[in-house]
ROSE-280596 format. One record per residue (C-alpha): residue in one letter; x, y, z. Coordinates in steps of 0.001 Angstrom, whole numbers, plus 500000, padded with zeros to 6 digits. Layout:
ROSE-280596
(site "a", (X, Y, Z));
...
END
This chain:
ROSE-280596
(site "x", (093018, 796690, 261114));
(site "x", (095602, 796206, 263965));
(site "x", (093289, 796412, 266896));
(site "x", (090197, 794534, 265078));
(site "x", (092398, 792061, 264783));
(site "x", (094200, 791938, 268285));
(site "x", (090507, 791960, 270142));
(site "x", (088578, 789535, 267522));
(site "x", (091260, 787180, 266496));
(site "x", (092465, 785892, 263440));
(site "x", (088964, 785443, 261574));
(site "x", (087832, 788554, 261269));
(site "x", (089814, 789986, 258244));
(site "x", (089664, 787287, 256312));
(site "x", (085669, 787604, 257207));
(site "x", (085581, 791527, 256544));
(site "x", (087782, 791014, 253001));
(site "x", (085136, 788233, 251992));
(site "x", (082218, 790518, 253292));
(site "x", (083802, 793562, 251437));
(site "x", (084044, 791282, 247738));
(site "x", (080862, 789781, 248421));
(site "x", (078430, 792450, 249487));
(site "x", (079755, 795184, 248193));
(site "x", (082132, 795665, 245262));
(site "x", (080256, 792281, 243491));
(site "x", (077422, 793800, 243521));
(site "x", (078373, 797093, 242436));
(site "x", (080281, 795883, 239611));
(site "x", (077493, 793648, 238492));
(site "x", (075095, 796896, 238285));
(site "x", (077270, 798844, 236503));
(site "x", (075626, 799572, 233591));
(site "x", (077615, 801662, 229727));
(site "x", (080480, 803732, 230588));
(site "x", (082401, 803508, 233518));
(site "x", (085685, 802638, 235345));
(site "x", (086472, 801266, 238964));
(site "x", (089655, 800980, 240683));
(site "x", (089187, 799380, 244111));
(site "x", (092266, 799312, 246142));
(site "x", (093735, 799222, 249976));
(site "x", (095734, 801590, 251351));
(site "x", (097851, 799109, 253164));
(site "x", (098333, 795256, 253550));
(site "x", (097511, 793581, 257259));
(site "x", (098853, 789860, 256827));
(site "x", (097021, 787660, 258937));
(site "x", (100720, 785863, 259717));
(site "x", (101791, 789376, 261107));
(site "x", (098749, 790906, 262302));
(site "x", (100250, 794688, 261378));
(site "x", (100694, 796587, 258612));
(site "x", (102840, 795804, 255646));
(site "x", (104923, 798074, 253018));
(site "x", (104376, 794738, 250409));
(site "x", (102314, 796118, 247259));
(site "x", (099021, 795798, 247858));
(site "x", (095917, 793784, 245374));
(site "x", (093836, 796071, 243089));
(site "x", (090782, 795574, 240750));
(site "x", (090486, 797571, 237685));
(site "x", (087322, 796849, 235941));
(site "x", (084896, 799001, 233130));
(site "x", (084275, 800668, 229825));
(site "x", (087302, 799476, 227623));
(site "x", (089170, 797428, 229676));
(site "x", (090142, 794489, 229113));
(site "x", (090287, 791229, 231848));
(site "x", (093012, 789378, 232653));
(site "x", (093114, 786072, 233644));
(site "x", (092804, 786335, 237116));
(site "x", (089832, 785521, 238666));
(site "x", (090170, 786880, 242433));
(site "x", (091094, 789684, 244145));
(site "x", (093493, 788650, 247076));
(site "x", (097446, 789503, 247752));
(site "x", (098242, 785707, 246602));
(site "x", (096145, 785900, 242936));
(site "x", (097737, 790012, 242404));
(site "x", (101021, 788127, 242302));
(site "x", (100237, 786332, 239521));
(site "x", (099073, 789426, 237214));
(site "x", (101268, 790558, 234605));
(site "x", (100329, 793893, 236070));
(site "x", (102300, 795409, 238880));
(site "x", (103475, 799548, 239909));
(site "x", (106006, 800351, 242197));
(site "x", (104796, 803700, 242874));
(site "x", (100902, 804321, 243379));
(site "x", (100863, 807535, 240544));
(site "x", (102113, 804919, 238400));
(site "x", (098758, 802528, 238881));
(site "x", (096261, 805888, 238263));
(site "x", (098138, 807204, 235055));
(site "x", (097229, 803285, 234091));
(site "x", (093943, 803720, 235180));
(site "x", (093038, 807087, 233514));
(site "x", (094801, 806565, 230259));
(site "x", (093032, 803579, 229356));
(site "x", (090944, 804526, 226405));
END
């Protein structure tokens, strides 16, 4: 997100992360309907204070059939910090994912 950010300033990731919550995984996780399981994830972090890429862990959502919420109520680098969950190494985060049963 480097060059979006370079040629449309600050705004626009903050805009495309609140687009991306709000348009589309809201409303996918509000249609969701019996079994299922979402992990919605990153692949990197682009700070808005750096405006490049970061090696910090990044936020994820892990919502469905037989798991159970937290008490965090947003998904953003600042509210992942205060989860009780966190995995070093990504393999870690989808042996979590896939052995919840």
């Amino acid at each position: 997100m480097r060059e979006e950010v370079l040629i449309l300033g600050d705004e626009f990731p903050l805009n495309s992360c609140e687009d991306f919550d709000g348009k589309v995984v809201g409303p996918i996780l509000d249609g969701l309907k019996g079994k299922y399981r979402v992990l919605v994830l990153p692949d990197h972090l682009t700070p808005i204070s750096t405006k490049t890429h970061s090696e910090e862990p990044v936020p994820f959502l892990i919502a469905g059939s037989k798991i159970e919420p937290d008490k965090i109520d947003g998904f953003d680098e600042i509210k992942a910090g205060q989860s009780p969950l966190y995995f070093e190494e990504g393999h870690k985060l989808i042996d979590y994912f896939l052995s919840r049963r």
